[in-house]
PLY file of the C-alpha trace (Angstrom):
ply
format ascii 1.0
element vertex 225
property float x
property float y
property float z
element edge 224
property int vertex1
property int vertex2
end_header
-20.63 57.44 223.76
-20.08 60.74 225.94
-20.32 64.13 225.28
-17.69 66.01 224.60
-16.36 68.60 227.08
-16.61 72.57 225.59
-13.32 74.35 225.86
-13.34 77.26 228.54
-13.95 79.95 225.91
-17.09 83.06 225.79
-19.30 81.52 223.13
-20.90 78.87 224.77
-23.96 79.27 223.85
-23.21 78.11 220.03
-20.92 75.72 221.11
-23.58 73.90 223.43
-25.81 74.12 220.59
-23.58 72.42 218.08
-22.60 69.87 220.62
-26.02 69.34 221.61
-27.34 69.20 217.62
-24.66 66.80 217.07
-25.11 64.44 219.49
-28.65 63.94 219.05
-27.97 63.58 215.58
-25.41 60.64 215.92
-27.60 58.75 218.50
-25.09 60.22 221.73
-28.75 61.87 222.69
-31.08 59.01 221.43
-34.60 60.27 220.33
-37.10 60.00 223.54
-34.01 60.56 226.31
-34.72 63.09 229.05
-33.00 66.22 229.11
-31.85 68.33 232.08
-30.27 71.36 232.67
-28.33 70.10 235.14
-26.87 67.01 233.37
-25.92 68.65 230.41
-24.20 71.35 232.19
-21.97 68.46 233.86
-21.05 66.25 231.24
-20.15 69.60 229.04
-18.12 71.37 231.67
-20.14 74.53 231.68
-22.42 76.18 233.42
-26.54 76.08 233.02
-26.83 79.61 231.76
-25.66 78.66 228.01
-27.00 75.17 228.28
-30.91 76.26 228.81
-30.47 79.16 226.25
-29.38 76.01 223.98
-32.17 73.78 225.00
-34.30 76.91 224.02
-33.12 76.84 220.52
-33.28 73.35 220.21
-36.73 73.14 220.98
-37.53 76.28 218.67
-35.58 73.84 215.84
-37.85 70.95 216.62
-35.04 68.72 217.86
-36.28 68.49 221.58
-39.99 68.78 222.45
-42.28 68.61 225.72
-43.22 65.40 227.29
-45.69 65.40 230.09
-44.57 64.56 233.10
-40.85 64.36 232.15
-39.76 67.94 230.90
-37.63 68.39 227.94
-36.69 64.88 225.74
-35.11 64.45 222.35
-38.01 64.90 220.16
-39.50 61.62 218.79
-39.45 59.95 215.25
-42.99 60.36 214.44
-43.33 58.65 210.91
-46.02 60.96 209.30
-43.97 63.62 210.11
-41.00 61.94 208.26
-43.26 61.20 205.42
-43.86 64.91 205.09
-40.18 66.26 205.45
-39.73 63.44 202.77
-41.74 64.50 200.45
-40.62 68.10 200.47
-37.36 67.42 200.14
-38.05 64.56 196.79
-39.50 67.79 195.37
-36.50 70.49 196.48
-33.67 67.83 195.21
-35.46 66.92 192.14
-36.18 70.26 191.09
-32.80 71.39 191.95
-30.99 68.56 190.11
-33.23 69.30 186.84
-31.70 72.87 187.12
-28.30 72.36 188.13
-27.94 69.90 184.86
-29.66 72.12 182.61
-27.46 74.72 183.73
-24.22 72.82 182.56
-23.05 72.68 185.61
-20.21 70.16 187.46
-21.00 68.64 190.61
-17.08 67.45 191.79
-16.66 64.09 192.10
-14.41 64.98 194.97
-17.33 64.90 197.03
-18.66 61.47 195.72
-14.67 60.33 197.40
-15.27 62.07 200.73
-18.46 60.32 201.39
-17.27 56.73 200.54
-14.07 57.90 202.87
-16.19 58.84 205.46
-18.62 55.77 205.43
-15.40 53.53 206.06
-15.10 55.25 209.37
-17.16 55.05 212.74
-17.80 58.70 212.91
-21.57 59.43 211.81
-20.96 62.70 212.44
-18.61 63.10 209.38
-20.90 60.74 207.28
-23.92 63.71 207.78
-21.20 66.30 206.83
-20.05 64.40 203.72
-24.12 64.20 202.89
-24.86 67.43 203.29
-22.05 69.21 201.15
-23.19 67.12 198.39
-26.70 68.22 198.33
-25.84 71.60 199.06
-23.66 71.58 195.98
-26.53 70.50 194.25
-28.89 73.59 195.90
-26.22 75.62 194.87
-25.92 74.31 190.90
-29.40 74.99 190.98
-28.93 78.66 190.68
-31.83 79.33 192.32
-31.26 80.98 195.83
-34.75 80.04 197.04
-34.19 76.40 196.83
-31.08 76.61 198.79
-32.65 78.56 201.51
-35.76 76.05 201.33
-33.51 72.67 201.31
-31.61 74.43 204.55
-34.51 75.55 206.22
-35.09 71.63 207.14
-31.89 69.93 207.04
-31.98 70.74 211.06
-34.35 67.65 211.38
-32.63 65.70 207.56
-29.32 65.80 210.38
-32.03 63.68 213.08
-33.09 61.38 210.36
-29.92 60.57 208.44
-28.16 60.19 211.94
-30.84 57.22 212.47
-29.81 55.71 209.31
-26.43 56.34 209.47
-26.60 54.29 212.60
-26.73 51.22 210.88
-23.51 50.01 208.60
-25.81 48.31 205.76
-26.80 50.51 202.90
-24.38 53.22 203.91
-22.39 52.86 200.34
-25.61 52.22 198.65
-26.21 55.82 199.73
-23.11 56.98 197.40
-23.90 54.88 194.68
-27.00 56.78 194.50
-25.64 60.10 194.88
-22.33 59.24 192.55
-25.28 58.39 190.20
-27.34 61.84 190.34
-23.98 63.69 190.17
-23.08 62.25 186.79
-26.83 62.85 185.68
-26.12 66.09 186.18
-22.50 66.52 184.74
-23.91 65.10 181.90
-26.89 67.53 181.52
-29.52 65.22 181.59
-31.88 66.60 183.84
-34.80 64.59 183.09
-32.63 61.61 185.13
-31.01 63.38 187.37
-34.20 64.51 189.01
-35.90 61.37 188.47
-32.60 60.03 190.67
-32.81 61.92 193.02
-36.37 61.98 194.46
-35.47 58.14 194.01
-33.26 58.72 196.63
-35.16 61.01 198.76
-37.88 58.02 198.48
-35.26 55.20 199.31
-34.18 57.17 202.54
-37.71 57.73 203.41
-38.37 53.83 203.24
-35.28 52.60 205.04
-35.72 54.65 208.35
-39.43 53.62 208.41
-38.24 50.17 207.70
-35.85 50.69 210.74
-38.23 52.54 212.87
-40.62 49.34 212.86
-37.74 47.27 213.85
-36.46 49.46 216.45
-39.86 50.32 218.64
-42.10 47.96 217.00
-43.63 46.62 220.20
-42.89 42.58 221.76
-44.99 40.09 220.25
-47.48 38.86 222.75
-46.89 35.54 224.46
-49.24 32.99 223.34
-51.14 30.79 225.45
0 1
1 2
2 3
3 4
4 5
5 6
6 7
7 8
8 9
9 10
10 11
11 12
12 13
13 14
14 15
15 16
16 17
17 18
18 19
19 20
20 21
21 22
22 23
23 24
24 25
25 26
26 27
27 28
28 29
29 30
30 31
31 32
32 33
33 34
34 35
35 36
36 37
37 38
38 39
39 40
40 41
41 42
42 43
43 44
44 45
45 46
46 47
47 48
48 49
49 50
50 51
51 52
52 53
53 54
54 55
55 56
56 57
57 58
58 59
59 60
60 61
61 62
62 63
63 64
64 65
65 66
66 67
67 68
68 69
69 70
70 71
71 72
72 73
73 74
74 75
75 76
76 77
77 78
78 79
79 80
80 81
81 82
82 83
83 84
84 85
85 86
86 87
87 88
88 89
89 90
90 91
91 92
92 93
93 94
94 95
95 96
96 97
97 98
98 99
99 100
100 101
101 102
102 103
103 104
104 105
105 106
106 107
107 108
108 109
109 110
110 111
111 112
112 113
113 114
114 115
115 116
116 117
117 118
118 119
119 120
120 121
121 122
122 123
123 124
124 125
125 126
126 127
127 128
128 129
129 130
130 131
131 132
132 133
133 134
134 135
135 136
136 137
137 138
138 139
139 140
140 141
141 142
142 143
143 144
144 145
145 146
146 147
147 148
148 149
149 150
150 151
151 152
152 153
153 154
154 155
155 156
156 157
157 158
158 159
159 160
160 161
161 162
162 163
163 164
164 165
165 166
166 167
167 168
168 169
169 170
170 171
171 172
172 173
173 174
174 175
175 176
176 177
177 178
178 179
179 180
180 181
181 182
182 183
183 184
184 185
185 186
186 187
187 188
188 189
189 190
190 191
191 192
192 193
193 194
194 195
195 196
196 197
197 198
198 199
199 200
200 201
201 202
202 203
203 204
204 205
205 206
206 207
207 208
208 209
209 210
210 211
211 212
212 213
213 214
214 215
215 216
216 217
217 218
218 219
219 220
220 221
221 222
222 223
223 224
């Protein structure tokens, strides 16, 4: 895949930054690649001024980090640090589905629709969309503004790891299953279920991109003698 080309407009700087986010999320930018000023700059049609003020951000976000020898690279799927960003977020969606159900509130099956819709397609960029509007309707039934600002704070790196999962076609309508199952949970005010759903989910996520991680770097089996 290729980068798309910015339009010649003044706000580079977020638009290099969106394209940027976006690509390493859908695997354009693979996790470990080397980044350069220079290429970037290129392949997006500007010039290097908004692209490092970009890379700056990105690597503030976490999404590109230092690697000796070789600069800047797309940061690296550690696995503990998965497990961690995992477990917060089993905790944030639980707690926020317990609330949004006991609140009465309707999460709109519309979404359920535009995440099956956009799981037919090719475009993992729209799946991560259609993902995150769903839980963010969810942060939102919640009431509680703190959650919402919590859940956000780390869906910069969720948009990394669901990318990687996204990546591969199996499981992707198991995915809305779950979350068509956690939305009527909470439509039906039973927030006991709803939260046990969804840090259900947040676990099953957790174990299929480990699962996938050891099959994508685990390392060639020695020859034997």
């Amino acid at each position: 895949m290729s980068l798309i080309k910015i339009p010649n407009r003044t706000d580079y700087v977020d638009l290099v930054y969106t394209s940027l986010r976006d690509a390493i999320s859908d695997g354009t930018l693979p996790a470990g690649e080397r980044i350069t000023q220079e290429d970037l700059a290129a392949r997006l049609n500007v010039s290097r001024s908004p692209v490092l003020q970009a890379l700056r951000l990105l690597k503030k976000d976490g999404l590109l980090e230092e690697a000796p020898g070789r600069g800047l690279i797309v940061t690296r799927l550690d696995p503990e640090r998965i497990g961690h960003l995992y477990q917060i977020r089993g905790a944030l969606d639980g707690l926020a589905a317990k609330l949004a159900a006991e609140r009465c509130q309707k999460i709109p099956m519309t979404l359920i629709d535009r995440g099956r819709q956009a799981t037919a397609t090719t475009n993992i960029g729209d799946m991560i969309e259609a993902d995150m509007a769903f839980h963010r309707a969810i942060y939102e039934a919640s009431g509680n503004p703190l959650i919402v600002d919590n859940a956000l704070l780390h869906w910069v790196h969720f948009r990394l790891l669901m990318g990687a999962v996204l990546q591969q076609s199996a499981g992707r309508q198991g995915i809305w299953d779950e979350h068509q199952a956690i939305a009527q949970a909470i439509n039906e005010g039973d927030g006991d279920l709803a939260a046990r759903l969804s840090e259900q989910h947040a676990k099953s996520a957790h174990h299929a991109l480990v699962g996938q991680l050891k099959t994508v770097y685990s390392p060639e089996p020695s020859p034997v003698a």
